[in-house]
N, C-alpha and C positions, 0 to 999 in steps of 0.2 A: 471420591464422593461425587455423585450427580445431582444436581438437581435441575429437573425440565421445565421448561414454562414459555407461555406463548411468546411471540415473538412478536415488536408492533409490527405496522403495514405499513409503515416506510423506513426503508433502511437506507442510511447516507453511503454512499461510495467511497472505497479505501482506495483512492487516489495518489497518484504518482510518488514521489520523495518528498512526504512533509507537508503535502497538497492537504490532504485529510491528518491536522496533525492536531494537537490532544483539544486545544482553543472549541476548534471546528467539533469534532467527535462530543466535546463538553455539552458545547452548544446543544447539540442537537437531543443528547440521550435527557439532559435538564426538563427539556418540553416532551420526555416520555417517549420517543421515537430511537431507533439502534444508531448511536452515533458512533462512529468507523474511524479508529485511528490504522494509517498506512503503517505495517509493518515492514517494508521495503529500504534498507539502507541504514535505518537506526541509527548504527554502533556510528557510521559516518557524520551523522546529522548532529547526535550526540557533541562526540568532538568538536566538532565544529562552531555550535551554539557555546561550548565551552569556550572555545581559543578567541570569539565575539564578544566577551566578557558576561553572560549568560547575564543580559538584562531583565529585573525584575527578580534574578534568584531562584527561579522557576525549576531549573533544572538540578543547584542543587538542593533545593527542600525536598525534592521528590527524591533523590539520592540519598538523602540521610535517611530514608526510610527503607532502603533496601535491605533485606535481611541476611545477608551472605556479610559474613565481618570482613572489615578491612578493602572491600572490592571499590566501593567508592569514595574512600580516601584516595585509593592507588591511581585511581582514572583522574580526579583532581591535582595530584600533583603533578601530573605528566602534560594533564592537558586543559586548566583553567589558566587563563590570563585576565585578572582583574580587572586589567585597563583596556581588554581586547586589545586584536593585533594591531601591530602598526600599519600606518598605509602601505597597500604596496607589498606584503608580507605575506607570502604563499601560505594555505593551512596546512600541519603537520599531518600527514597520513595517516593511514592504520596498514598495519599488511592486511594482505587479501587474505580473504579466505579460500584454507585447501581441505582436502579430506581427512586430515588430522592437523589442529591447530592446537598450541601451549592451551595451557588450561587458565591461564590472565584475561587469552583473546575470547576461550568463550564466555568469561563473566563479564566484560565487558558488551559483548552481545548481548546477554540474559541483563547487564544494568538499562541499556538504551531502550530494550520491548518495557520493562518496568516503567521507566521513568514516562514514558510515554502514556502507556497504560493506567497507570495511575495518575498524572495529572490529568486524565481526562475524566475520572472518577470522581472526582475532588467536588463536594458540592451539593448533591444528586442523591437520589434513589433508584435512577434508570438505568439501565441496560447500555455495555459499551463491549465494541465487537475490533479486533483486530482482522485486516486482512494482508495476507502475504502472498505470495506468486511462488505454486509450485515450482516452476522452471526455474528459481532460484534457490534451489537445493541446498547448499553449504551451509546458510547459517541458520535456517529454518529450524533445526532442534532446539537449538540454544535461544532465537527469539520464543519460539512456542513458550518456553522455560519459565523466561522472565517473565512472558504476556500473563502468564498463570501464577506466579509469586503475587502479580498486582488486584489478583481477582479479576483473569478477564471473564466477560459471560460467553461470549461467541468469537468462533473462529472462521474466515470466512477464506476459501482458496480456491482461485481457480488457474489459468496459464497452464495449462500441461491439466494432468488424471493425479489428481490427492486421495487413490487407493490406500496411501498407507496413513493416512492421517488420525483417521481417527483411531485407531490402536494406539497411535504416538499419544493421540491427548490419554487414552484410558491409561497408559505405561506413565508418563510423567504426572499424571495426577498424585501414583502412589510412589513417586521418587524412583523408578525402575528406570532403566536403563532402556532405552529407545533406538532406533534404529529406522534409515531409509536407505534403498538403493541407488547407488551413484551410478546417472548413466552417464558411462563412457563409448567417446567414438573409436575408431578405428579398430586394430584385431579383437579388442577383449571386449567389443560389443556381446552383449551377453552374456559375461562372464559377471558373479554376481561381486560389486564390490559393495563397499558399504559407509555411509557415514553414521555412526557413531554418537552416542552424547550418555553417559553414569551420570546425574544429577547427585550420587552421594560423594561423587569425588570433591564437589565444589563445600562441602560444610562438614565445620569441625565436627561435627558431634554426627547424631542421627537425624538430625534435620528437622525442621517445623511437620505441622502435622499433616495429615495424608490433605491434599488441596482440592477444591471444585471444579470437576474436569468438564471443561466451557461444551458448549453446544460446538458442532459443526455446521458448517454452512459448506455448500458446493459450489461455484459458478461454472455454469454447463452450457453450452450452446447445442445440444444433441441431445435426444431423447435415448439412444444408443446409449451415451456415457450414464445420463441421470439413471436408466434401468442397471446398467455394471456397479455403479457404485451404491443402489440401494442394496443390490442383492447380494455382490462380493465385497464392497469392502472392506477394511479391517475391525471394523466397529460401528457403531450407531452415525447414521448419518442422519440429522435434524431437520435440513431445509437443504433446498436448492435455492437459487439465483440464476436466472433464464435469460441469457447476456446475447443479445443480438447482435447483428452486425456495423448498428446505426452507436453504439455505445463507444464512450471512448477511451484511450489508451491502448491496447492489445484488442485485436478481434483473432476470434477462432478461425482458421482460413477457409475459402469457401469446400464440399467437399466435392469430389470428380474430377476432372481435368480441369488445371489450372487456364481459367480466361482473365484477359483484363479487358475494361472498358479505353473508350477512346480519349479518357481522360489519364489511362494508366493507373486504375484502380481496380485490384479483385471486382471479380464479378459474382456477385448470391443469387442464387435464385430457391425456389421450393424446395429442394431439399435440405436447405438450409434451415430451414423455417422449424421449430419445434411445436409438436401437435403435443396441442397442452390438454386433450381429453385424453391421450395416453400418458401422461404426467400426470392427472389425477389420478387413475388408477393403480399407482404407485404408493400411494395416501400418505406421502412425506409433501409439509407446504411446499409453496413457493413461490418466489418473488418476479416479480419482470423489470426487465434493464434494458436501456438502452431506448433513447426515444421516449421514455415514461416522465417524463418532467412535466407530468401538467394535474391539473385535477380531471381534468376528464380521463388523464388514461389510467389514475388512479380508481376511477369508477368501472374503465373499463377491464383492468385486471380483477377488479374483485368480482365481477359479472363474467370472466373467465373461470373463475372459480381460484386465483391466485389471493394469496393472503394479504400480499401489497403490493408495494414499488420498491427499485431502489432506484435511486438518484445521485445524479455525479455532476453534472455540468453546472445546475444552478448554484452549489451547495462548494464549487470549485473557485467561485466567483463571486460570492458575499466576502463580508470584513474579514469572521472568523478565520476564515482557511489559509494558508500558509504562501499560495500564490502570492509572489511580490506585488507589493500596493500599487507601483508600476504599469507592471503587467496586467494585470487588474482592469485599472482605468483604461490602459490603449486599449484593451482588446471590446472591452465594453463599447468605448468611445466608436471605431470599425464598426463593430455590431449596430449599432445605434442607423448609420450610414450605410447600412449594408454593405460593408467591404472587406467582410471577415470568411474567407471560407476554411472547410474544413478538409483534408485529402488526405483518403487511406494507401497511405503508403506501403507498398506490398515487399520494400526491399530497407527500409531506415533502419528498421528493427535487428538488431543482433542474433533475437532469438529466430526470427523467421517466420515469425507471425506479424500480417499483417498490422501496421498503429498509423493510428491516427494522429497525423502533423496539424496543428492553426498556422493556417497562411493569412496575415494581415498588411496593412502599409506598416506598421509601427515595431513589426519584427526586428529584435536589433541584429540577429542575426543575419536578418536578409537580404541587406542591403552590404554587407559584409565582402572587399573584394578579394581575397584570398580565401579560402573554404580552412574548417579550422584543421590544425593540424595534428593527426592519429596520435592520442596519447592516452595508454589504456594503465591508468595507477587507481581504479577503485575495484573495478572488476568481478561486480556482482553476475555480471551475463558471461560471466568465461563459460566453457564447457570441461568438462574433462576428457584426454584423450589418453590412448594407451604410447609410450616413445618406444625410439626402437630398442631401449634400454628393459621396457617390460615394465618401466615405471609411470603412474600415472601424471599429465603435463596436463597444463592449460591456456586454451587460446580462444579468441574472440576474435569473431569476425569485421568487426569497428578497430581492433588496434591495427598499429600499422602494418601494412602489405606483406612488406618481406620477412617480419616477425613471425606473421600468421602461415603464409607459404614456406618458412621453414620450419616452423612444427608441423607439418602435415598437410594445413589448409590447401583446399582448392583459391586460388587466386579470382575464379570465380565468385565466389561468394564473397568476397567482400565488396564488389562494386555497390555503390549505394547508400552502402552500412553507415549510422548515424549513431557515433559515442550515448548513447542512453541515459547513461550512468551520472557524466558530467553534467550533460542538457538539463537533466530532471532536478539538479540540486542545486544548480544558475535557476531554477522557477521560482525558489522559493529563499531567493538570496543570497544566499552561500557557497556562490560560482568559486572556483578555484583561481585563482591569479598567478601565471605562469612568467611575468618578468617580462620589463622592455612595455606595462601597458598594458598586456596582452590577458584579455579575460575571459573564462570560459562563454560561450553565448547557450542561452537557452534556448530551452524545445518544449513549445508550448501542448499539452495535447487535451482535446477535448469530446467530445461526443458532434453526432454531426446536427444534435436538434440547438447550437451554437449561433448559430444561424438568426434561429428565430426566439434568442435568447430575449431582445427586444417588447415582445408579449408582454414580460413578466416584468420586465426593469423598467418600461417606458420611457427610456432614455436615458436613467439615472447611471450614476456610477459607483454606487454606493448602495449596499442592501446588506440585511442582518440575517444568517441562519435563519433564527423566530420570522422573518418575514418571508422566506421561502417554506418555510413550515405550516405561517397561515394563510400561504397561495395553496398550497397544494391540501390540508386536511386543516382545519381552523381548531384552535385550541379552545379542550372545554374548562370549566371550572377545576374537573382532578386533575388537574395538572399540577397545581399547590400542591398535593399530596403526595407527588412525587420526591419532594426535597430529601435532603438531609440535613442537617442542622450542625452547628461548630461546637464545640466543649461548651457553651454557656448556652444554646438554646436557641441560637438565633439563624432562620434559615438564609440563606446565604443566595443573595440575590440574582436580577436578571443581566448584568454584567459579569456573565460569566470569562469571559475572554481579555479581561481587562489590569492590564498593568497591577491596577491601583488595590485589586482584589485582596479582602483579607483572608489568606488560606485557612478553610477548615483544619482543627486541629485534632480531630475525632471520627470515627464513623461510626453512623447508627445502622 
């Protein structure tokens, strides 16, 4: 089942692990604009918010709603701890994911994009959009899955070419069996494997009825990719996202011969730049990113002829979002003093694309004097390669050396390399504790208009969603008419993000 419809003109940024998490996304779709819950990590995040003693119940009310029998009993007994962990008490893993995983580990994926997706629904009448990262291929089928049990509206991917994507939403809307290509390194480069996902394997019966297969969204940095994927992809493509190079977390790398600047940062020039008069003539919208945090560049994309913005740094950095309260405050606080910079690092990244690191005084990693040490147990950025067995292995240029050099890796590629995985889920609290003290440290990443974050905060250290909503497009009267209402009638107010919140019991 489709159903299309305008898209507002600011879309929030699906930000790091838990950065853009359901609070944030709530936030934003409430006052009628596309709020972005991060599909990046879930099943991990999940857990974890479990084994924490899931304060407030959050995680599991949205659980009991899951429609698959028996999947979110099974996750709670293995991994809720009422009293959360004890000090000091490393959190229980998940296996990684391979190109065929039990069929527990992928309902467990399809509970985490749910549970997510749906607390961010909770409330509202507005539009709420997941975004995941093509180059993390594995567990993509199975969040898409869940994202769509909760009613997402939009799907939004970029990191790599999401040619296959949209066939995958038209295939699991009507419970059909999905499919994308594993690429693998070494000999069986090009040789076609496949990950996999039968959505009727997971329910007793015949399954709930055929579901609303979300919008797609693109994130393009090339007018090259945006014309390939209007004209070949596997199905309707809805919108682009036009992600420059000033944007933060992954940038697209520059294209031509690789230069750095004398700061030791990719260098862009023109042809990096997307001619957005050959974007309109493609006549699918599109949004601008990266650098767009303001109201003026809000007026200036719509006088581009783009439909909005989307936004990541302001929106990374109020209450709502899942950044630690912590990290939050210093980084603001730097900012405030001018002592916050931002550096695209052309080699941190696993995947090989340029990202963007915040270097500040208050970094707790930075002052750090042993570097921490290679230890790869989440393993979302593995790659798959072919062994000499003809079976497919995987390795990651962040775990350690001799691991990666005896699967295959060049020993070159990993100088640099900065665990991802760990870093991003230390942002938002949930750092791993590996014994003897030893905590994982975070990896702050942000856009480079960071900087002149200041404009907007004026010093402060402390800002709400709604208040970067009414910097950047000020709310009219229909914004009330956007609610939804609880079983008795009563719409469900502007503390959406908040503990104390009584959960809707209904939806209209």
């Amino acid at each position: 089942m489709t159903i299309a419809h305008a898209l507002p003109e600011i879309i929030q940024g699906g930000m790091g692990v838990g950065v853009s998490n359901w609070r944030l996304a709530r936030a934003v779709s409430y006052r009628g604009q596309l709020g972005v819950v991060s599909a990046t990590a879930l099943d991990s995040l999940l857990v974890r918010r479990l084994q924490d003693g899931d304060a407030g119940g959050h995680m599991r009310r949205a659980m009991d709603r899951f429609p698959i029998p028996g999947v979110a009993a099974a996750v709670l007994r293995r991994y809720f701890l009422p009293e959360g962990r004890p000090a000091g008490t490393p959190y229980k893993l998940l296996s990684m994911h391979r190109q065929v995983v039990a069929k527990a580990r992928q309902q467990l994926t399809m509970l985490a994009a749910f549970v997510e997706v749906e607390l961010a629904r909770e409330g509202h009448g507005g539009v709420v959009g997941a975004n995941l990262l093509t180059k993390v291929q594995l567990p993509n089928l199975a969040s898409l899955y869940g994202a769509m049990l909760a009613g997402v509206d939009v799907v939004l991917m970029g990191a790599g070419i999401p040619r296959e994507i949209p066939g995958v939403l038209d295939a699991l809307a009507e419970h059909r069996p999905a499919e994308l290509r594993l690429e693998v390194e070494g000999p069986a480069a090009g040789a076609t494997e496949l990950i996999t996902f039968t959505p009727r394997e997971h329910w007793p019966d015949d399954g709930p009825p055929l579901l609303r297969r979300p919008q797609f969204v693109a994130i393009i940095a090339s007018n090259s990719l945006a014309t390939m994927l209007a004209r070949k992809a596997s199905g309707r493509v809805d919108g682009f996202v036009v992600e420059g190079p000033t944007a933060g977390g992954h940038n697209a790398p520059p294209r031509g011969a690789p230069e750095l600047s004398a700061r030791g940062e990719p260098v862009y020039g023109a042809r990096d730049a997307v001619d957005l008069a050959k974007l309109r003539e493609l006549g699918v919208p599109f949004w601008l990113a990266g650098g767009a945090g303001s109201p003026e560049a809000l007026r200036a994309a719509r006088a581009a002829g783009a439909a909005g913005i989307q936004v990541g740094t302001l929106f990374a950095y109020c209450d709502e979002s899942g950044l630690a309260a912590d990290l939050k405050s210093s980084v603001l606080a730097a900012a405030a003093r001018h002592e916050v910079e931002v550096f695209t690092d052309p080699r941190a990244s696993p995947t090989g694309y340029p990202f963007k690191v915040v270097r500040w005084p208050g970094d707790p990693a930075g002052g750090a004097a042993e570097p921490r040490e290679r230890i790869c147990d989440l393993g979302y950025l593995r790659t798959a390669y072919q062994r000499p067995d003809g079976r497919i292995g995987y390795r990651c240029p962040a775990e350690p050396v001799e691991d990666y050099v005896r699967k295959g890796g060049r020993v070159e590629d990993t100088v640099g390399r900065r665990c991802l995985c760990n870093g991003l889920m230390a942002n938002v609290g949930h750092a791993q504790e590996r014994g003897d003290g030893v905590v994982e440290p975070p990896l702050i990443t942000s856009g480079d208009d960071l900087a002149a974050i200041g404009r907007f905060t004026g010093g402060r250290r402390h800002y709400t969603a709604g208040e970067v909503l009414d910097y950047l497009a000020p709310a009219t009267p229909n914004d009330k008419a956007r609610l939804r209402c609880d079983d008795r009638g009563r719409a469900v107010g502007d503390a959406v993000g908040d503990e104390g919140l009584e959960p809707p019991t209904s939806r209209m």
